[in-house]
C-alpha positions as CSV (number, residue, x, y, z in Angstrom):
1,X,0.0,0.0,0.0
2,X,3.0,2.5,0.9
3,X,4.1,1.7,-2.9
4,X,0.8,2.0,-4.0
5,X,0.4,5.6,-2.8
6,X,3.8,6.8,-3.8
7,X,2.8,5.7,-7.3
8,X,-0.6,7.7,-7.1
9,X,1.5,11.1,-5.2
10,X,4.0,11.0,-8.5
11,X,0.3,10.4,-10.9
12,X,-1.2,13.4,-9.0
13,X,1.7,15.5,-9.3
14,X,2.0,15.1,-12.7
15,X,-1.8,16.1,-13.1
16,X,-1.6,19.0,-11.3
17,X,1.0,20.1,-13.3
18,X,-0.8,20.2,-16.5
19,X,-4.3,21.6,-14.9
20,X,-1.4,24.2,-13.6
21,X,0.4,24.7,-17.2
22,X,-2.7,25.1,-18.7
23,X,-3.8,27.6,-16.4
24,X,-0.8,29.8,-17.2
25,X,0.9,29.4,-14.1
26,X,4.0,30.4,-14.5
27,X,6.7,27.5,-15.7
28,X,8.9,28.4,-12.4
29,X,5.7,27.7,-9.9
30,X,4.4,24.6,-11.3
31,X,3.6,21.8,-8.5
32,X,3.1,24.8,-6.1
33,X,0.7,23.0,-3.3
34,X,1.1,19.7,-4.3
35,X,2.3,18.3,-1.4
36,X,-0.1,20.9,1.2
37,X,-2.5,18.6,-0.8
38,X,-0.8,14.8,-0.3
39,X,-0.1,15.8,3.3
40,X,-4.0,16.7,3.9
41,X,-5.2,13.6,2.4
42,X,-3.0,11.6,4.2
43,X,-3.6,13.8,7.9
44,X,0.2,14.6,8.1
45,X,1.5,17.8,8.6
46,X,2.6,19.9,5.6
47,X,6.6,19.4,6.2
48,X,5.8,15.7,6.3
49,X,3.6,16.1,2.6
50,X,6.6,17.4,1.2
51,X,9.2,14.2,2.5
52,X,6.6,11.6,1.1
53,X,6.2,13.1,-2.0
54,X,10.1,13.6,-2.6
55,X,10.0,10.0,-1.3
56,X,7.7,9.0,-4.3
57,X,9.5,10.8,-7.1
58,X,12.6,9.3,-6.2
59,X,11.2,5.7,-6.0
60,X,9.2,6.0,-8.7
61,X,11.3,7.4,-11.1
62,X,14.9,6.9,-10.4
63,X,14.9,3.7,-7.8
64,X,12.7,0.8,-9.4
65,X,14.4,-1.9,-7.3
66,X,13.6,-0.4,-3.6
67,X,9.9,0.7,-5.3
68,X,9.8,-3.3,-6.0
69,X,10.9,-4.3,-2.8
70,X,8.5,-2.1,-0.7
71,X,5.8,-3.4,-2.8
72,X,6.6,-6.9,-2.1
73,X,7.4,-6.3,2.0
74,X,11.0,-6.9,1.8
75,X,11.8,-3.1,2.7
76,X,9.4,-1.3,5.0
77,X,8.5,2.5,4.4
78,X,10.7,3.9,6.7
79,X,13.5,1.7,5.3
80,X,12.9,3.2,1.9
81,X,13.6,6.8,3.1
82,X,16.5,6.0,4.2
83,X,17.8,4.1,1.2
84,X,16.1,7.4,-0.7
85,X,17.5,10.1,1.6
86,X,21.4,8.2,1.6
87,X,21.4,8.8,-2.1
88,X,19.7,11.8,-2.4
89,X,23.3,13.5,-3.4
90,X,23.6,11.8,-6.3
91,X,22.2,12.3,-9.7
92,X,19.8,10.5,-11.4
93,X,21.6,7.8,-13.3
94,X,24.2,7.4,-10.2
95,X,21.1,7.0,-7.9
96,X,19.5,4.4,-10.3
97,X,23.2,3.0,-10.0
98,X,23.0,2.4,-6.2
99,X,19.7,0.7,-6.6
100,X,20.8,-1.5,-9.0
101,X,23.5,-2.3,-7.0
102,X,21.9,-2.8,-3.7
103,X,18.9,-4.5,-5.7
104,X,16.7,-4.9,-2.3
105,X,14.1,-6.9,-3.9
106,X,16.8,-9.6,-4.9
107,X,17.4,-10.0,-0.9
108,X,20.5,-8.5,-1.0
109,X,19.8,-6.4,2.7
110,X,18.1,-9.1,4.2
111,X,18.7,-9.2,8.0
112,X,20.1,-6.3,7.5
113,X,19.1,-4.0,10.4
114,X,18.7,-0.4,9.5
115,X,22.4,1.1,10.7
116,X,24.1,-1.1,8.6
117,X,21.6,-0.3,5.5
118,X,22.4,3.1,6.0
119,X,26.2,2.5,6.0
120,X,25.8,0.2,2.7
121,X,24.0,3.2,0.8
122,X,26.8,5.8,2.0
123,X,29.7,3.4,0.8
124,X,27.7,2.7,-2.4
125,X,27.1,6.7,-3.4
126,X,30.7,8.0,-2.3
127,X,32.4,4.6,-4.5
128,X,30.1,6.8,-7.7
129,X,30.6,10.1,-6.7
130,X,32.8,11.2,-3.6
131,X,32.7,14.4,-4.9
132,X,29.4,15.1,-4.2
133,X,29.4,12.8,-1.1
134,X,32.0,15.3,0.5
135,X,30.2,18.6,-0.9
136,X,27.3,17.1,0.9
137,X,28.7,17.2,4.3
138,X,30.2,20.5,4.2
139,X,27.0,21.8,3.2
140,X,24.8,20.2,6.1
141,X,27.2,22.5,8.6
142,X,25.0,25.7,7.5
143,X,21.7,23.6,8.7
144,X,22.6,23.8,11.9
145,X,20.1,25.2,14.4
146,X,18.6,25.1,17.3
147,X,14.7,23.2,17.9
148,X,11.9,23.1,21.0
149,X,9.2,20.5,21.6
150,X,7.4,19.9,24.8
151,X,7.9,16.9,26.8
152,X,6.1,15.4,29.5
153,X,5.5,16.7,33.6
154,X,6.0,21.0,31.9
155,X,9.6,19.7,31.0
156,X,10.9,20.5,27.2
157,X,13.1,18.9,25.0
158,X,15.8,21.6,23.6
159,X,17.7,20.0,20.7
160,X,20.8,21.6,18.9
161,X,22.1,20.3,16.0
162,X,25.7,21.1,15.6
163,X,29.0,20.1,13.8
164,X,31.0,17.2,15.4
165,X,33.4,19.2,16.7
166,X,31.1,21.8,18.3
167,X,28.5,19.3,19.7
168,X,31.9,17.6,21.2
169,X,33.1,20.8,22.5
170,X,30.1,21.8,24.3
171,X,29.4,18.3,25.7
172,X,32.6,18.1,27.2
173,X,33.0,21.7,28.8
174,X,29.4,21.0,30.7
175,X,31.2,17.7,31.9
176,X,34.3,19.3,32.9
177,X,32.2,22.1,34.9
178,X,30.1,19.1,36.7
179,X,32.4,16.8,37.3
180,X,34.5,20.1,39.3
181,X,31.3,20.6,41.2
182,X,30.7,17.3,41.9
183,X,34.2,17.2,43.4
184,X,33.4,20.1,45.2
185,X,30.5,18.5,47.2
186,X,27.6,20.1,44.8
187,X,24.6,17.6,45.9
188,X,22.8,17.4,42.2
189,X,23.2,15.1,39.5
190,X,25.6,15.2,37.3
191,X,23.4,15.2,34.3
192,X,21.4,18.7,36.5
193,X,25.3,20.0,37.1
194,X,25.4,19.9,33.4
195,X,21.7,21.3,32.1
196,X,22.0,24.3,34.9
197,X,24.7,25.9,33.6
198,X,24.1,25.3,29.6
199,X,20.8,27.2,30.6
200,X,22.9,29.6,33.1
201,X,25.3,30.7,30.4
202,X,23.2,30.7,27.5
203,X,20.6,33.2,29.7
204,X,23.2,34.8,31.4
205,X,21.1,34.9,34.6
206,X,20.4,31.9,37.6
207,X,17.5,29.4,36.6
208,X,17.6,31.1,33.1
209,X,14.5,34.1,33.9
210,X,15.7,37.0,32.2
211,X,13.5,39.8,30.6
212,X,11.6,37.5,28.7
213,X,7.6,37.3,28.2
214,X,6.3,34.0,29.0
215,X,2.6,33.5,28.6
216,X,0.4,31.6,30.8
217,X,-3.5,31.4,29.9
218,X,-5.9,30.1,32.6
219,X,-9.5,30.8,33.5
220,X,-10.3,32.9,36.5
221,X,-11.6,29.8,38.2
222,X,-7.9,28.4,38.0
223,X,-6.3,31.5,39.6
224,X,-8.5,32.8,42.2
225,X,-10.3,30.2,43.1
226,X,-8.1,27.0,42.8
227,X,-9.7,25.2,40.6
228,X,-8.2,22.1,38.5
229,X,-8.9,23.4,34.9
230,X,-5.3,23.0,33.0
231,X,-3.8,25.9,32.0
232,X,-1.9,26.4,28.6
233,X,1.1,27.7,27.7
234,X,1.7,29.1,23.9
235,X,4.2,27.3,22.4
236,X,4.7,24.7,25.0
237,X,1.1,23.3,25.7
238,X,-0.9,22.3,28.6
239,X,0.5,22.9,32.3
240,X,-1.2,21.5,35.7
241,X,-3.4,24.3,37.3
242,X,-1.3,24.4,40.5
243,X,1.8,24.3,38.9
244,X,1.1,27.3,36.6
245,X,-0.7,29.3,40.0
246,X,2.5,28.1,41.7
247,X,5.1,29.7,38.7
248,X,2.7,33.0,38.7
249,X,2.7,33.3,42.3
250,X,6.3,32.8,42.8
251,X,6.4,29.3,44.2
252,X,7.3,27.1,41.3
253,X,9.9,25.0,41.6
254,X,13.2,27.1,40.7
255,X,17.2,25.7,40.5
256,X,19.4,26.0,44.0
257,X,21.2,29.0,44.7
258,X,18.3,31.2,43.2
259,X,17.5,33.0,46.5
260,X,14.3,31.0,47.7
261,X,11.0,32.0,47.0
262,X,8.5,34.3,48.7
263,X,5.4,32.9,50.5
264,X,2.6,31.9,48.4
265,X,-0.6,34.7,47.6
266,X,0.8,37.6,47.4
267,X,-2.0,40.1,46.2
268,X,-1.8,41.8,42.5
269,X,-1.3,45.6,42.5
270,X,-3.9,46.8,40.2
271,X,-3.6,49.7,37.8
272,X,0.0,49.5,37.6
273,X,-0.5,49.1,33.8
274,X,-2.9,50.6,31.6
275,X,-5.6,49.0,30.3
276,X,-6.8,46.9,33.5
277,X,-3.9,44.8,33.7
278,X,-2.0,44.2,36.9
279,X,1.2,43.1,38.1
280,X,2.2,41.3,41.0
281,X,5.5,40.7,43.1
282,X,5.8,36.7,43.0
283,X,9.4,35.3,42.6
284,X,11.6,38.4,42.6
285,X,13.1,37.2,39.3
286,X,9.7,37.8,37.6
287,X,7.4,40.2,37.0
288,X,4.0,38.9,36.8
289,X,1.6,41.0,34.3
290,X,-2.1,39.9,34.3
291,X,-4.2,40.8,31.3
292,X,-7.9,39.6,30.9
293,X,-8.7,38.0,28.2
294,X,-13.2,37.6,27.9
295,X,-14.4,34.4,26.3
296,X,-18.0,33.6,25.7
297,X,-19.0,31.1,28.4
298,X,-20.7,28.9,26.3
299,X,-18.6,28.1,24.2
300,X,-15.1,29.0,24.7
301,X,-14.5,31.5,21.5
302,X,-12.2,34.6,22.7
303,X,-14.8,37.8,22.5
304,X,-14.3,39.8,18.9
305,X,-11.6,42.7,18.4
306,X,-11.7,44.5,15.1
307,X,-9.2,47.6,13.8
308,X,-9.5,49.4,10.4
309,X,-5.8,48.7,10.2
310,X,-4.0,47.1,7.2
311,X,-1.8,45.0,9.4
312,X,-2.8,43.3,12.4
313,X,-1.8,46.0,15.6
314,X,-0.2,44.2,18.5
315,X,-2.5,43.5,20.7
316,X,-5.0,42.0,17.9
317,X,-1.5,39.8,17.3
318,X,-1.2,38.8,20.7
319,X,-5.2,38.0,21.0
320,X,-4.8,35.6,18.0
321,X,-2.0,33.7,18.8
322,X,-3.7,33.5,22.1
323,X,-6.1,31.3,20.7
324,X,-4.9,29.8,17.9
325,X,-1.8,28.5,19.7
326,X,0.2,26.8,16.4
327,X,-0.6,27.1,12.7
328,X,-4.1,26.8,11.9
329,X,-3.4,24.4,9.0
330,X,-5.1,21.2,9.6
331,X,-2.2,18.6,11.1
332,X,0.6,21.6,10.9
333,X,1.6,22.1,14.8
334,X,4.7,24.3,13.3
335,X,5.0,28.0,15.1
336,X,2.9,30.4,14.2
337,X,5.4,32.9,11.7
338,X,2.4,34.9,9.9
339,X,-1.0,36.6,10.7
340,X,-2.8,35.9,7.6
341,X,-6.3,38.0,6.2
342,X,-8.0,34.8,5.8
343,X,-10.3,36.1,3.3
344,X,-7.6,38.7,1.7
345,X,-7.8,42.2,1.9
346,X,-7.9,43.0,-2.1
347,X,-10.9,40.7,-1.1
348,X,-12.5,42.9,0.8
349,X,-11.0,41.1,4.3
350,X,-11.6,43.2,7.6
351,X,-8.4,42.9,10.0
352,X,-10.5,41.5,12.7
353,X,-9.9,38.3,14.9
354,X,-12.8,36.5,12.9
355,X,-10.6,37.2,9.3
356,X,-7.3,36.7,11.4
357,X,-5.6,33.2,11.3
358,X,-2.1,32.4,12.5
359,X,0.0,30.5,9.7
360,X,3.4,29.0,9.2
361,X,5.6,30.7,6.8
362,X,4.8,27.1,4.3
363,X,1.2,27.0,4.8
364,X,1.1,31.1,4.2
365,X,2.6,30.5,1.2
366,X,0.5,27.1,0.2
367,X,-2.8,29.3,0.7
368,X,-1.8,31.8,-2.1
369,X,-1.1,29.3,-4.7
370,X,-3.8,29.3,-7.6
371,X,-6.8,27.0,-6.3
372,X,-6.4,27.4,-2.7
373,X,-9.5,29.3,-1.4
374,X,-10.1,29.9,2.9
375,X,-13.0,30.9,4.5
376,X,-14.0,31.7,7.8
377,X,-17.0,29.4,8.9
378,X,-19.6,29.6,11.7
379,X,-19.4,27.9,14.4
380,X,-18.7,27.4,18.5
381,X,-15.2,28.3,18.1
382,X,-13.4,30.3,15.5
383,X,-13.4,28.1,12.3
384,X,-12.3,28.7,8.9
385,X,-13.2,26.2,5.7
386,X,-10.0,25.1,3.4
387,X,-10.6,24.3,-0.2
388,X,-7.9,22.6,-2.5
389,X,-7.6,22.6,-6.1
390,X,-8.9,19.5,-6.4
391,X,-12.2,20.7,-4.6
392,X,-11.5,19.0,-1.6
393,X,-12.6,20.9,2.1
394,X,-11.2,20.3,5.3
395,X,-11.7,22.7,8.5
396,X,-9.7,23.8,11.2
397,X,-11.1,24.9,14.9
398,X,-9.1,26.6,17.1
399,X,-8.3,24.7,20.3
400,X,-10.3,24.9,23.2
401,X,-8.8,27.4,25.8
402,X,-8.8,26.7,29.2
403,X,-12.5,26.1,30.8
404,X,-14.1,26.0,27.0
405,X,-16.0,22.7,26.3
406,X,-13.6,20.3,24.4
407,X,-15.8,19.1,22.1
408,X,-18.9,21.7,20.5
409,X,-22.4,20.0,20.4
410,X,-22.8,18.0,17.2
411,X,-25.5,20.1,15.8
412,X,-23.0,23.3,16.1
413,X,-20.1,21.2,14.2
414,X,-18.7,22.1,10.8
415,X,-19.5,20.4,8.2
416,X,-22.3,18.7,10.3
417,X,-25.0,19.3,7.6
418,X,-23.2,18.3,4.8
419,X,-22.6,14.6,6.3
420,X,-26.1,14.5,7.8
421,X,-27.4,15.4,3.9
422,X,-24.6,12.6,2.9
423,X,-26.4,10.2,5.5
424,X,-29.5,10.8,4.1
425,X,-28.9,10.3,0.4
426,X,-27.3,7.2,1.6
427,X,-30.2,6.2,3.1
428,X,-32.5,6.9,0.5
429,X,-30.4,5.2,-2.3
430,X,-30.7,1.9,-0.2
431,X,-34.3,2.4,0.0
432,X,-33.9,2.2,-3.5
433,X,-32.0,0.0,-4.1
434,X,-34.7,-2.9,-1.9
435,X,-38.4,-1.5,-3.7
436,X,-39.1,-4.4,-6.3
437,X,-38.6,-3.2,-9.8
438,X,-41.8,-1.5,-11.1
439,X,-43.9,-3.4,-13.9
């Protein structure tokens, strides 16, 4: 079946292309969506559309033998990308070269687990082209970056991925530093004497709270009145209701040596900014704002802001990444980078939080290709209604804040008529389809 839909991705591509060409899209912007499209249909997110498709042309086109051996079972999906992704240096004839020479539907990597396939495809692309082989690594040196992803219990994952020599460098200077504590009698672990001072020096400040805005959304009922409702963090996710009344009242679990904490409830001093927000003293290495944010108690939709602006003003930012969290693209949980006019403003758009999405840069760009329409739809939460070149609709919700019903009333869903018409045609044709056949 994996084979089966590569084959159909590469078909569709093609397709598109023509309906595209003959639309006069320009020869440069051809296949623009295609794989927004594939990852939709298949409920991945957009940067994982884009892999399987590459995955597909390559097999398709230029790699016949591991195409034949994923549709027989002898290589699985995964061990197909890396067969494709080893080789994906080479050109097309020294690619096709490597297959034939690796031939995985002859056996030839049976048993073979998936380090050692790895290692056969390098050795088989640098013997036909260490040129490239070697361009290749010194070009992955300028990907290296720096990624965030939540983990569980309101920890993170923070990944950096570096050069040899740096990541060695910078492993062994944290050991150094907490293997010299250690010696000196510091209590911790040595893997905390080493994540305390990565976040120490990188912050420049104890526990890593500099002048930094970190966002914590909660009902009223979680703050004043200790209720258990979660509370969300944007960017990170959902946090325990005492733990995030704990961080905002300044007794959240901080690193040693930060000075201790100040006893729990301290009272907000209001008016000290404008606008009804309100700060309080906490931990004295924050500075606690608190802004209210009105949501319809029904249903859990943020209350409407609207501006004659052009470009979303800041607060009208803030409100919708508030609620939209990640990018609004169905399956895409990639930062929010734009504020998109969901109906654009040559349209006739309003900048208002109902015609106000938050979008990764990708999707952004995927919703202006030719075909793409976006509309915002009715409903208990703000909703907008996707439409693809090929006519297909999918729709997007924004996630329930804290205290909003999780899931809206059937009647109040999207799309809930349309299936409920679908149902009944369905039901009528098999009334049909029993009557006895008329005289």
């Amino acid at each position: 079946m994996a084979a089966r839909q590569a084959r159909l991705a590469v078909a569709f591509e093609l397709q598109q292309r023509r309906e595209q060409a003959d639309a006069g899209v320009p020869t440069d912007q051809l296949g623009a969506g295609v794989a927004a499209q594939i990852a939709l249909a298949r409920l991945e997110s957009p940067a994982k559309g884009g892999r399987l498709l590459g995955l597909a042309r390559a097999l398709v086109t230029e790699m016949p033998h591991t195409l034949a051996a994923l549709e027989t079972g002898q290589l699985n999906e995964w061990r197909a990308t890396l067969l494709v992704r080893e080789t994906a240096c080479l050109s097309a004839a020294d690619r096709a070269t490597v297959d034939d020479e690796l031939a995985p539907d002859t056996g030839t990597l049976s048993g073979v687990g998936d380090r050692a396939l790895v290692a056969a495809a390098q050795a088989a692309a640098y013997r036909r082209d260490p040129r490239s082989v070697t361009e290749r690594a010194a070009h992955a040196a300028t990907a290296r970056h720096v990624s965030f992803r939540p983990a569980p219990d309101t920890m993170c994952y923070l990944t950096a991925l570096l050069p040899v020599a740096q990541g060695v460098a910078v492993q062994a200077a944290l050991a150094r530093s907490a293997d010299t504590l250690r010696a000196a009698g510091d209590p911790r672990s040595r893997g905390q004497l080493m994540a305390d001072p990565l976040v120490e020096r990188t912050t420049g400040a104890p526990g890593g709270i500099t002048g930094i805005e970190l966002q914590v959304i909660m009902t009223d009922r979680t703050l004043f009145q200790g209720d258990s409702e979660p509370a969300r963090i944007p960017g990170y996710g959902i946090v325990p209701a005492a733990w995030a009344r704990a961080l905002i009242g300044g007794t959240a679990p901080a690193p040693p040596g930060d000075g201790g904490s100040p006893e729990p409830g301290s009272p907000p001093n209001p008016g000290d900014e404008p606008g009804g927000a309100a700060r309080t003293p906490g931990h004295p290495a924050f500075g606690v704002w608190l802004r209210r944010l009105y949501t319809h108690p029904g249903t859990g939709d943020l209350v409407a802001m609207d501006s004659r602006a052009r470009i979303f003003p800041a607060g009208l930012r803030r409100f919708i990444q508030a609620r939209d969290d990640t990018c609004r693209t169905p399956y895409c949980d990639a930062p929010i980078r734009h504020l998109d006019h969901i109906v654009p403003r040559h349209g006739g758009g309003s900048t208002s939080q109902s015609n106000g999405a938050g979008l990764c840069e990708a999707c952004n760009y995927t919703k202006e290709a030719p075909g793409w329409t976006a509309i915002p739809r009715p409903g208990p939460r703000h909703t907008i209604e996707l439409t693809t070149p090929t006519g297909h609709t999918y729709h997007s919700t924004a996630p329930p804040l804290p205290g909003a019903p999780l899931r809206p009333s059937a009647a109040d869903q999207p799309g809930s008529r349309r299936r409920r018409q679908i149902r009944h045609q369905a039901k009528t044709r098999r009334r049909a389809r029993s009557l006895p056949p008329a005289a």
